[in-house]
VOGU-359119 format. One record per residue: residue number from 1; x, y, z of N, C-alpha, C in turn; residue in three letters. Coordinates in pm, whole numbers, plus 50000, padded with zeros to 5 digits. Layout:
// residues N
> milo,neast,nnorth,nup,caeast,canorth,caup,ceast,cnorth,cup,lovo
> NUM,X,Y,Z,X,Y,Z,X,Y,Z,ala $
...
// end
This chain:
// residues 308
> milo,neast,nnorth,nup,caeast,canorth,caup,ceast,cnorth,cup,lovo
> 1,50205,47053,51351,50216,47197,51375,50158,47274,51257,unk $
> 2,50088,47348,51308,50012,47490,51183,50136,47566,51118,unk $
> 3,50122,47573,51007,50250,47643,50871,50212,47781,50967,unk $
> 4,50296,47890,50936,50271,47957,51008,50208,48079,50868,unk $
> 5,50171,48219,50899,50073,48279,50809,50177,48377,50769,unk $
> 6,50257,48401,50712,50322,48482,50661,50248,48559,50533,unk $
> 7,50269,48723,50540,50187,48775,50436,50305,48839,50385,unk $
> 8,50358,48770,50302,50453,48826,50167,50400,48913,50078,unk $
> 9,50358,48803,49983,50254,48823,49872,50156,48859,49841,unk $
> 10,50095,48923,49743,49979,48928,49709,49941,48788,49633,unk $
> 11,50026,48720,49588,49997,48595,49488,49987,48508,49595,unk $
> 12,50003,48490,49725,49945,48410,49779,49805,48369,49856,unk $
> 13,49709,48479,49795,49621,48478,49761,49532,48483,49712,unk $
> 14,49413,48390,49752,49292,48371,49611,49192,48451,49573,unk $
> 15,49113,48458,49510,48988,48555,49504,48885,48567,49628,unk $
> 16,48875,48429,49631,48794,48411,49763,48869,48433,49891,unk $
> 17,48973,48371,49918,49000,48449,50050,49063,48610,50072,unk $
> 18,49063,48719,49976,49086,48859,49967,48939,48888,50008,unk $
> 19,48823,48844,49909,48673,48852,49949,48664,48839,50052,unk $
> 20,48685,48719,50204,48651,48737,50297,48749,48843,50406,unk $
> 21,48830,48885,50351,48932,48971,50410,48890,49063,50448,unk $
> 22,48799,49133,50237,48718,49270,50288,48602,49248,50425,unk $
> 23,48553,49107,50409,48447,49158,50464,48444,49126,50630,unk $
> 24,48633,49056,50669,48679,49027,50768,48665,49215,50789,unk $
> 25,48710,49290,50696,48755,49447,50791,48657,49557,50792,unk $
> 26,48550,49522,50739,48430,49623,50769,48386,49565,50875,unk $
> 27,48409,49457,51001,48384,49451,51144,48500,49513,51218,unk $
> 28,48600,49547,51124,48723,49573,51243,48712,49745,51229,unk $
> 29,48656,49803,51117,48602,49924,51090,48539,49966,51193,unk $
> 30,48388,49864,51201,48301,49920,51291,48342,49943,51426,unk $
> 31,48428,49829,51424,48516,49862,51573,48569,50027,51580,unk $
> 32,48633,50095,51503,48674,50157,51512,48613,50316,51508,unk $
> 33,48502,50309,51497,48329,50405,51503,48360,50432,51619,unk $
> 34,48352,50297,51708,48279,50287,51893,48407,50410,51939,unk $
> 35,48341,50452,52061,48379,50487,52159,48483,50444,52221,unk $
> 36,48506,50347,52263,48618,50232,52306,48671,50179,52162,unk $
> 37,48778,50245,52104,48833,50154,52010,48934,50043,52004,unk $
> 38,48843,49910,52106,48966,49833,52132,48882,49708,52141,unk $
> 39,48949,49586,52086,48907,49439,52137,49000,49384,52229,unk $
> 40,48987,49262,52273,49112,49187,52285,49167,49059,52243,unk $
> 41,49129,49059,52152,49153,48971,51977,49281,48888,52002,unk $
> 42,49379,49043,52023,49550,48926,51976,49609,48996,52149,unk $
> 43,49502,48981,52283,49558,49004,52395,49659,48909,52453,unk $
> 44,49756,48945,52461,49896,48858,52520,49983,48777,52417,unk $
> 45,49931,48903,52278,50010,48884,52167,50128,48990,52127,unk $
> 46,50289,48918,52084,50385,49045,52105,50413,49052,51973,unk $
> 47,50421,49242,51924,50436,49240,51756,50529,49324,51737,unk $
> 48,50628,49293,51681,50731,49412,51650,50752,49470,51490,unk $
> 49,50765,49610,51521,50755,49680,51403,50873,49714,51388,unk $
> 50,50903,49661,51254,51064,49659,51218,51068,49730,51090,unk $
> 51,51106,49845,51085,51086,49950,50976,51272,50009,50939,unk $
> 52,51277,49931,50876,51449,49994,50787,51443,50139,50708,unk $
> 53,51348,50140,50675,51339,50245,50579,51200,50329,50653,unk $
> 54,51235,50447,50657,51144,50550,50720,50993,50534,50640,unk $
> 55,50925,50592,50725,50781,50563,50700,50655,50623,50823,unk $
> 56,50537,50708,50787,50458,50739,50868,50327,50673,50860,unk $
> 57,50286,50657,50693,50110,50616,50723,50131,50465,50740,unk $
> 58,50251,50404,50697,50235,50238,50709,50234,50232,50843,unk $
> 59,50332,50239,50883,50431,50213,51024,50342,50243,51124,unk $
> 60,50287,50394,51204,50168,50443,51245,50027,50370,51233,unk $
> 61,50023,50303,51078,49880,50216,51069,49890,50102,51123,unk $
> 62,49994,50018,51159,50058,49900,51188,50024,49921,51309,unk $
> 63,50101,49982,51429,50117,50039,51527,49948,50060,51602,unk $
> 64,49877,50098,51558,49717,50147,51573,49664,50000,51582,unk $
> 65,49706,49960,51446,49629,49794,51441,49638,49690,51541,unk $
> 66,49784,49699,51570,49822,49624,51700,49739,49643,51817,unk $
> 67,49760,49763,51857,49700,49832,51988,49547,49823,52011,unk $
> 68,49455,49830,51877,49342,49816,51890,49287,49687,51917,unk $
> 69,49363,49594,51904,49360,49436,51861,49418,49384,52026,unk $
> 70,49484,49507,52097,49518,49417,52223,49664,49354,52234,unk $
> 71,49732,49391,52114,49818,49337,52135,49977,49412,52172,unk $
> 72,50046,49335,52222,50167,49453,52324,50294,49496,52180,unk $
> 73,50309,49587,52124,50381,49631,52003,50505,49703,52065,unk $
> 74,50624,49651,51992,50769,49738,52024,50761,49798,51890,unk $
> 75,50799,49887,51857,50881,50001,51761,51044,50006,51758,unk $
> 76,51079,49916,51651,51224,49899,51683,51294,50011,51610,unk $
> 77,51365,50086,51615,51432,50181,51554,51583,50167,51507,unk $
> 78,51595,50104,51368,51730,50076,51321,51846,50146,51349,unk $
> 79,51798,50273,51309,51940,50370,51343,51991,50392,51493,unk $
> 80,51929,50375,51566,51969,50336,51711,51981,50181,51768,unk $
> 81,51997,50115,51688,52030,49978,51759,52163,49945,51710,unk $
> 82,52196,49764,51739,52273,49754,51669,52389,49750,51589,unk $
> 83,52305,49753,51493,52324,49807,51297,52473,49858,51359,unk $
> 84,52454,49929,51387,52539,50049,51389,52673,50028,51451,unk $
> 85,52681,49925,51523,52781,49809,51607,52806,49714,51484,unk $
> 86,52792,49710,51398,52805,49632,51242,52741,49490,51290,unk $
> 87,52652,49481,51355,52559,49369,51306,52494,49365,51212,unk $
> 88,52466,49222,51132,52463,49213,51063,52250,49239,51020,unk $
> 89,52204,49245,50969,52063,49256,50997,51980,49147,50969,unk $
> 90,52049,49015,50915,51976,48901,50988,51981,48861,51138,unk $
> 91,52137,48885,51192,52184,48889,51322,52018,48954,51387,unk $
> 92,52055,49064,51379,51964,49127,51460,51808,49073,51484,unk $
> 93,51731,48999,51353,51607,48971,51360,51641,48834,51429,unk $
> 94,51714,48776,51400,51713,48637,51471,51764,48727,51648,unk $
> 95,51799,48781,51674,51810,48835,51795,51680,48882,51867,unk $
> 96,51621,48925,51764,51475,48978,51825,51362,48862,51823,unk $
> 97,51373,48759,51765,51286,48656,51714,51321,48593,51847,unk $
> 98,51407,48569,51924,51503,48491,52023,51409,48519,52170,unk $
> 99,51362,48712,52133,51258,48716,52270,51121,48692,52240,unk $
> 100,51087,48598,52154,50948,48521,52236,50840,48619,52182,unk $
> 101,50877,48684,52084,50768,48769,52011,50672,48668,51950,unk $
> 102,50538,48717,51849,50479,48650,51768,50451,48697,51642,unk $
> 103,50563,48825,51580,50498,48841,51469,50591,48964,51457,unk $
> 104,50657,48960,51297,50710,49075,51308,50640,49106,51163,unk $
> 105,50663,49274,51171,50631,49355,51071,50772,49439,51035,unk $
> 106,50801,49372,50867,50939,49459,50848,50856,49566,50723,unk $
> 107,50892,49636,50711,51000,49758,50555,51140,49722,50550,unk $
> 108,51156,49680,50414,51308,49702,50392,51326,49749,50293,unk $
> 109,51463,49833,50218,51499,49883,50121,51517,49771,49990,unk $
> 110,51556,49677,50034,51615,49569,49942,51468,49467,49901,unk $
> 111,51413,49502,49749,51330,49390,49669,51378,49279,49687,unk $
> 112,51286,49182,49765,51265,49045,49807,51362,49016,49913,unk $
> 113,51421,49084,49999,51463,49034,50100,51420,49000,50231,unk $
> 114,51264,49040,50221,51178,48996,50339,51169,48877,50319,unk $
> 115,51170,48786,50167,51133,48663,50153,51298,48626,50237,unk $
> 116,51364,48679,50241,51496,48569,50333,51462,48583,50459,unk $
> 117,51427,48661,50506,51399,48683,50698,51252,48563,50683,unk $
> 118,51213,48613,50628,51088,48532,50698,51152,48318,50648,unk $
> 119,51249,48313,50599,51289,48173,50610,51367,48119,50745,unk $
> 120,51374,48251,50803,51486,48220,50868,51450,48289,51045,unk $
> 121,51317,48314,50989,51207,48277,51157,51128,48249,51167,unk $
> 122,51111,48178,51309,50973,48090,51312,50833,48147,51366,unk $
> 123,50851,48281,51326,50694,48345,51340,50681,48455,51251,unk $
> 124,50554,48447,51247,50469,48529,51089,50551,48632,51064,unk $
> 125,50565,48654,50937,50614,48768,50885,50506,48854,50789,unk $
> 126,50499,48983,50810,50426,49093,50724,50490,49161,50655,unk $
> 127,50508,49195,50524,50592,49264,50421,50505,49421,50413,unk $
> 128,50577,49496,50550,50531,49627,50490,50591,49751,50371,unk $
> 129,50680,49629,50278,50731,49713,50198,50872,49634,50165,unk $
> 130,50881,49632,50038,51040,49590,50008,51074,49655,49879,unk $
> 131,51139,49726,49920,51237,49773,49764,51158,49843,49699,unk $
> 132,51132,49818,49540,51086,49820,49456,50963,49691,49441,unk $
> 133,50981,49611,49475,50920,49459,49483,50728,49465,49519,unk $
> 134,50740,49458,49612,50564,49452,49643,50517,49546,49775,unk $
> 135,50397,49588,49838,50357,49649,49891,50239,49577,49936,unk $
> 136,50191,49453,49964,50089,49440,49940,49969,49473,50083,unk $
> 137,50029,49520,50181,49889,49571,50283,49893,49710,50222,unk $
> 138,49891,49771,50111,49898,49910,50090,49791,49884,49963,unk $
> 139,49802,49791,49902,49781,49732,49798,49572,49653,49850,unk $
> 140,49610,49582,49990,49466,49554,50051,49366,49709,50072,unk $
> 141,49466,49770,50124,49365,49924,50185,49284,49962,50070,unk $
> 142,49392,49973,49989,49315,50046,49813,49220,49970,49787,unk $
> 143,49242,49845,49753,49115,49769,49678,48997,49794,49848,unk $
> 144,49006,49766,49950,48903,49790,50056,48864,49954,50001,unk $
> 145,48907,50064,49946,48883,50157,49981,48760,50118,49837,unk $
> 146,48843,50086,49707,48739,50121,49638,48601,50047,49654,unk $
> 147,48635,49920,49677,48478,49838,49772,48394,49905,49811,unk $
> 148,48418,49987,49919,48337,50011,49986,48290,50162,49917,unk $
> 149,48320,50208,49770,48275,50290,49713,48183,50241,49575,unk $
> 150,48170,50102,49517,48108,50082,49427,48039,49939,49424,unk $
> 151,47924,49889,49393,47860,49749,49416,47963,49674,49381,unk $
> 152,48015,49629,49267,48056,49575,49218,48251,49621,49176,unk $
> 153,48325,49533,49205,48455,49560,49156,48486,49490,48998,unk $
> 154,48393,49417,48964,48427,49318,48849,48408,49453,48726,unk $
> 155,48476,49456,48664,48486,49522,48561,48483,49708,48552,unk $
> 156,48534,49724,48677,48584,49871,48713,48695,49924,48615,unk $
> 157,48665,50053,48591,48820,50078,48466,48914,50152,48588,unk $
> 158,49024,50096,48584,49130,50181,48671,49247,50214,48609,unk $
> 159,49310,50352,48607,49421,50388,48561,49492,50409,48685,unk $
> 160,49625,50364,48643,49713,50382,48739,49830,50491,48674,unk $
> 161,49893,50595,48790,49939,50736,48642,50060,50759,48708,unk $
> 162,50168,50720,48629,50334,50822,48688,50432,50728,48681,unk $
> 163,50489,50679,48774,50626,50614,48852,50617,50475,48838,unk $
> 164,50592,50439,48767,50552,50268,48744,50694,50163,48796,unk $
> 165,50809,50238,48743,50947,50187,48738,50969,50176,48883,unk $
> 166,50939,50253,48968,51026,50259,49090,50892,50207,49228,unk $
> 167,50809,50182,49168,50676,50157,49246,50635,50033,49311,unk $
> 168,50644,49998,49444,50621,49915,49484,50435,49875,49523,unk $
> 169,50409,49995,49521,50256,50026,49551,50218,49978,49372,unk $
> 170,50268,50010,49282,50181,49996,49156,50195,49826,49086,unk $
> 171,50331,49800,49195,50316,49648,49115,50206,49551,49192,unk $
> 172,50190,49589,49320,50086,49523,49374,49947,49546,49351,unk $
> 173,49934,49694,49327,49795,49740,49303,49763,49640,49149,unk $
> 174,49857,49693,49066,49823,49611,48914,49807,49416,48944,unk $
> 175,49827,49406,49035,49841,49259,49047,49662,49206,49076,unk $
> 176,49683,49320,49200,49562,49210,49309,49457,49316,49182,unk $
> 177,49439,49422,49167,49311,49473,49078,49288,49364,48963,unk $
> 178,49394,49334,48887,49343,49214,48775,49261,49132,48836,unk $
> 179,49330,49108,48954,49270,48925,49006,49162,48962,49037,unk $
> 180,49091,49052,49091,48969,49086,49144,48883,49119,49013,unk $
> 181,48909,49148,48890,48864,49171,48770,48821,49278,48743,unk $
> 182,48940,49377,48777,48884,49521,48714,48983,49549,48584,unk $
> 183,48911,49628,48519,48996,49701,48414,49117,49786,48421,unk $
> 184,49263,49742,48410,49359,49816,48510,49439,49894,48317,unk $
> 185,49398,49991,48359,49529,50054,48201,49638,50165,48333,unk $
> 186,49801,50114,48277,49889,50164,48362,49927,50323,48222,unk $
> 187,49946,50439,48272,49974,50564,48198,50115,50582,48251,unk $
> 188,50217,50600,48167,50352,50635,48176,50417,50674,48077,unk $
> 189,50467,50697,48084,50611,50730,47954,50692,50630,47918,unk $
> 190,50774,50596,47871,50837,50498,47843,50974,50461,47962,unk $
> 191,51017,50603,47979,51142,50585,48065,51089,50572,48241,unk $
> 192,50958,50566,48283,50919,50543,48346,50821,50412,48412,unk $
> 193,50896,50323,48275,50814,50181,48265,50887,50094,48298,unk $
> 194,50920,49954,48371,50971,49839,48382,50965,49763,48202,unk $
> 195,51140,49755,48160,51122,49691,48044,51043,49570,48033,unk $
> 196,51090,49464,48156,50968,49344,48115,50835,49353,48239,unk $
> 197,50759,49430,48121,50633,49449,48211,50469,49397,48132,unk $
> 198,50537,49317,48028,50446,49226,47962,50314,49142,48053,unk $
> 199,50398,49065,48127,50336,48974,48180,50197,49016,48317,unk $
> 200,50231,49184,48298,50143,49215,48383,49992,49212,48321,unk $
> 201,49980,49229,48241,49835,49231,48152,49771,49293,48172,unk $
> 202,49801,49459,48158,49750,49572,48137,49740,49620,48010,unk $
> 203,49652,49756,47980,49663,49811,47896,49734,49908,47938,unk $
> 204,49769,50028,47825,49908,50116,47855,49812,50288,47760,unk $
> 205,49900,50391,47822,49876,50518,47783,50004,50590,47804,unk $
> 206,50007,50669,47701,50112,50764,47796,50064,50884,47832,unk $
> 207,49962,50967,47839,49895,51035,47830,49798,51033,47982,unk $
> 208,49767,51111,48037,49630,51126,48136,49552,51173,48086,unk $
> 209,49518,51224,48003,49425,51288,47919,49351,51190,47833,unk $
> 210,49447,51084,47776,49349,50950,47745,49266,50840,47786,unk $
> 211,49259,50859,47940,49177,50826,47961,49090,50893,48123,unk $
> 212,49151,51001,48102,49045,51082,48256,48882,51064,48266,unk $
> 213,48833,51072,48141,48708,51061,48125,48663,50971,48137,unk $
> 214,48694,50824,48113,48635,50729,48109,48656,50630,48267,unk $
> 215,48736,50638,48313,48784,50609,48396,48712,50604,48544,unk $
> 216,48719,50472,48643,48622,50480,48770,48713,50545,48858,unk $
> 217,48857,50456,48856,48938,50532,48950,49049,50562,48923,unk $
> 218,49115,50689,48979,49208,50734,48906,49333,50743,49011,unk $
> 219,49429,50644,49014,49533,50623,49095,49653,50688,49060,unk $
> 220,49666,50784,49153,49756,50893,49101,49906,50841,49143,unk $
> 221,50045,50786,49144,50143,50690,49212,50228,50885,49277,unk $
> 222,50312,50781,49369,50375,50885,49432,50539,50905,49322,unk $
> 223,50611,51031,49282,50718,50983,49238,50832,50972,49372,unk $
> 224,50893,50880,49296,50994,50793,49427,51105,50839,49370,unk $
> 225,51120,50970,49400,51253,51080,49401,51361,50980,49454,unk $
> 226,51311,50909,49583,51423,50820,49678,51509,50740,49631,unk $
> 227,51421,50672,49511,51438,50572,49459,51494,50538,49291,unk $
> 228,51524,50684,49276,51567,50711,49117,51726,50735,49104,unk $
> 229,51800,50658,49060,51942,50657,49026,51924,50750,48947,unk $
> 230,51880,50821,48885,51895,50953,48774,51768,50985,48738,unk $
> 231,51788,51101,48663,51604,51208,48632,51559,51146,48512,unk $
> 232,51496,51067,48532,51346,50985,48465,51303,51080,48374,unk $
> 233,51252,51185,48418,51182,51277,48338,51254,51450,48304,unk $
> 234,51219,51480,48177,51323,51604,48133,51306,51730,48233,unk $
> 235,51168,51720,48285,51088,51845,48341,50984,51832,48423,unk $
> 236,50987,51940,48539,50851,51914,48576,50757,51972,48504,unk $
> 237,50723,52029,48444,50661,52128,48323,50630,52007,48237,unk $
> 238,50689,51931,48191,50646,51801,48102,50595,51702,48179,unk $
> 239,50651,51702,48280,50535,51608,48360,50426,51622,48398,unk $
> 240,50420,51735,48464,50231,51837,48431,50189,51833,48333,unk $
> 241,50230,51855,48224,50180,51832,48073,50158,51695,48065,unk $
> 242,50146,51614,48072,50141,51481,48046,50062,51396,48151,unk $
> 243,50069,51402,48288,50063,51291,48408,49995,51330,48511,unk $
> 244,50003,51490,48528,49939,51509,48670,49811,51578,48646,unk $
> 245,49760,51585,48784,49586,51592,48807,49568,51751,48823,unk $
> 246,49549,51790,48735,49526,51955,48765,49358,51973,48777,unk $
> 247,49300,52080,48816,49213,52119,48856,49080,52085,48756,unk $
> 248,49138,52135,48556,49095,52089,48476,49015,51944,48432,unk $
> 249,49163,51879,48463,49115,51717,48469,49038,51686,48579,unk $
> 250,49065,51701,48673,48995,51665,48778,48870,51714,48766,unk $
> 251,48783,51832,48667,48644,51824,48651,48585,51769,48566,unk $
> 252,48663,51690,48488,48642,51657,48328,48623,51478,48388,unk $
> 253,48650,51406,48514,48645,51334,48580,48500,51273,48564,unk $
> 254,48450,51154,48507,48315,51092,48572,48247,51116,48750,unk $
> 255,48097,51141,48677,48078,51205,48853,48076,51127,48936,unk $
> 256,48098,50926,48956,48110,50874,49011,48228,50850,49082,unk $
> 257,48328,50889,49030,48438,50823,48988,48573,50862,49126,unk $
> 258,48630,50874,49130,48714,50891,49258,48869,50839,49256,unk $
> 259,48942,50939,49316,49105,50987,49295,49128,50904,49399,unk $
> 260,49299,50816,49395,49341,50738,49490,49488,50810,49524,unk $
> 261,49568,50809,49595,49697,50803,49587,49753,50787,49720,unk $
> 262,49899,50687,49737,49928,50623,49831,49997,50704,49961,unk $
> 263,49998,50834,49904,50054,50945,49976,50226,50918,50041,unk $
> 264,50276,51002,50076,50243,51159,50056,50287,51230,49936,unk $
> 265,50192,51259,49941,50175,51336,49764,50257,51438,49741,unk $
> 266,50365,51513,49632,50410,51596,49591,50296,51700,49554,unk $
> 267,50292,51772,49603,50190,51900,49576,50304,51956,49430,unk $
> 268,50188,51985,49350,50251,52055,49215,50278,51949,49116,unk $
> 269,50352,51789,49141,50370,51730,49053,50272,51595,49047,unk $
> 270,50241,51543,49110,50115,51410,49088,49996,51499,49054,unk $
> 271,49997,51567,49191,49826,51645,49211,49882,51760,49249,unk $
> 272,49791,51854,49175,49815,52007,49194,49720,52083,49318,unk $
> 273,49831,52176,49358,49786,52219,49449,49679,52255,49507,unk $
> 274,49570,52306,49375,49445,52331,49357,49359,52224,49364,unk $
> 275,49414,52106,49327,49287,51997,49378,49325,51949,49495,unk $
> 276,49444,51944,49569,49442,51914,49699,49399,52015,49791,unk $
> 277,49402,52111,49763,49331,52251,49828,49162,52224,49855,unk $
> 278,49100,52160,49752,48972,52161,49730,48938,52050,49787,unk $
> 279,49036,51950,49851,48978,51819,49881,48855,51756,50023,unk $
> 280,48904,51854,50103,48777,51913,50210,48645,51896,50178,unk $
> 281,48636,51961,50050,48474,51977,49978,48432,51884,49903,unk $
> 282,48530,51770,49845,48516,51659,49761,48582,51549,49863,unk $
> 283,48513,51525,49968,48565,51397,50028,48455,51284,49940,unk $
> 284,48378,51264,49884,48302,51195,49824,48447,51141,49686,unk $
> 285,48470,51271,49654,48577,51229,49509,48708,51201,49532,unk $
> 286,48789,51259,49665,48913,51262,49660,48927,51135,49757,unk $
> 287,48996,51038,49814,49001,50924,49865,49113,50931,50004,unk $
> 288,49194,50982,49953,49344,51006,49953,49335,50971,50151,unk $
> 289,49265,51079,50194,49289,51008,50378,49155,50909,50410,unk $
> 290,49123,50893,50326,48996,50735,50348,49104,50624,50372,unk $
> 291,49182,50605,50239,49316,50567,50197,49326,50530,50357,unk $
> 292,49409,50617,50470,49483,50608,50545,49406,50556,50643,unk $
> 293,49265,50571,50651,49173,50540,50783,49182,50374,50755,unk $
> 294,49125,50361,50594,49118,50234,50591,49220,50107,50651,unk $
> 295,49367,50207,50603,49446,50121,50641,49458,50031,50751,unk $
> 296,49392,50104,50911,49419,50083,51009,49358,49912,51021,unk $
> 297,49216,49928,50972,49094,49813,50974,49139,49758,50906,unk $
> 298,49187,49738,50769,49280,49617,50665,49368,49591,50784,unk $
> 299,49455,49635,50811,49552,49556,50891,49529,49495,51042,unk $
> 300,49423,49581,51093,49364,49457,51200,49317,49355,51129,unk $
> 301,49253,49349,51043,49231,49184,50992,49356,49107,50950,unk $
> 302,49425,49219,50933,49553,49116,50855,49613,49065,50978,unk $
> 303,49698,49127,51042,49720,49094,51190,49631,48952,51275,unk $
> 304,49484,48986,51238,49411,48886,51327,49423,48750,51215,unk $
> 305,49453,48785,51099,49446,48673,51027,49568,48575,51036,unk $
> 306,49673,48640,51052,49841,48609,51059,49832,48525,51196,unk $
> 307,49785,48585,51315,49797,48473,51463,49697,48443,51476,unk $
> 308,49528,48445,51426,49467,48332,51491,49471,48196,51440,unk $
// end
């Protein structure tokens, strides 16, 4: 019997097979040009989207991917099932695993507890999110987005700027960008850093101003208000001073160079109002709903990669 394809990790994959991933989803892209945006790839395939924790561009991109791919998708909705009857929420996935599905897609609140569900069923699991822990189809879109903006990814400078501590998007982004061999420096403050964050092998700033200029891409993180047991930072006034993308920086920007962020963005504190205002006119510079298109085509490959 075939192991089955579970996409946890980003560490469970290599250089070379992320490489053919991208170039698995610039066909599932083009698919998505045509007129008819549909194959029938994963037809008389059943996928359930199991989302604990609220969510629009993942969940929605998931949802699209399925459908374009042919395949029949439930939308399970926690707060109405259940749960709420005090089952337990392995109960429940082994309940849903029981009808003959082929693939579930969770979010959960709790870092690394997708790695327990997916031990404990016998079809693919997709980690659209856990905890604090990893992100990693959020983590594929980005690196696809910047691909398909520069020849080469080997030795790209990328700053990553804000919420490092509470970021599930930044531990994956910092992961898979090393492996691919770009230049990753993470910008934070101190109280906004993971104490053991050694082993990531970045360089560090606390400042946005140290490196706006030099910089290819500039990954702005979302702050995870949700996700903060107490105020990280003294001010928003000091955090503009320090971290976010005002209109200034954003011209002082290399003219190649191009803004990421995993959305949805705090207007006023990541990115100021004024450069999201302007982003219409700088779709070349600003990324931010490329970001979301891409997503759809990363995850039809991921999807087609998980059941064929």
């Amino acid at each position: 019997m075939n192991k089955k394809k579970d996409i946890l990790s980003l560490d469970e994959f290599g250089v070379e097979q992320i490489s053919e991933l991208l170039v698995q989803t610039d066909s599932f892209a083009e698919i998505l040009k045509r007129d008819v945006k549909k194959v029938p790839a994963l037809r008389g395939k059943t996928i359930i989207n199991l989302f604990f924790e609220y969510s629009t561009r993942t969940k929605v991109s998931f949802e699209l991917a399925a459908k374009r791919l042919s395949a029949d998708l439930i939308n399970f909705n926690a707060s109405s099932s259940s749960l709420n009857k005090g089952e337990s929420e392995i109960d429940t996935i082994q309940t849903i695993n029981s009808m003959k599905n082929d693939l579930i897609i969770i979010r959960h609140g709790d870092s690394g507890y997708i790695n327990y569900f997916a031990k404990n069923v016998a079809v693919p699991i997709v980690n659209a999110g856990d905890g604090k822990h990893e992100h990693p189809t959020q983590a594929l879109l980005d690196l696809y987005t910047i691909y398909k903006n520069f020849e080469s990814l080997t030795g790209l400078k990328i700053a990553i700027v804000g919420d490092i501590l509470n970021s599930r998007v930044a531990r994956s982004n910092i992961k898979l960008f090393g492996k691919m061999g770009m230049d990753v420096t993470v910008v934070a403050p101190s109280m906004l850093m993971p104490e053991n964050f050694a082993g990531f092998n970045t360089k560090f700033a606390n400042n946005i101003d140290e490196v706006i200029g030099d910089i290819d891409v500039l990954y702005m993180l979302r702050m995870q208000f949700e996700r903060q047991e107490r105020k990280y930072y003294p001010s928003l006034k000091e955090y503009n001073r320090f971290l976010s993308l005002n209109l200034a920086r954003f011209n002082s920007m290399k003219k190649n160079s191009i803004v990421m962020h995993p959305g949805p963005v705090n207007r006023g504190i990541e990115i100021s109002g004024e450069v999201m205002d302007i982003k219409i006119s700088n779709t070349d510079k600003i990324k931010i709903n490329t970001q979301v298109s891409n997503g759809v085509a990363v995850r039809m490959a991921l999807l087609y990669y998980a059941l064929s």
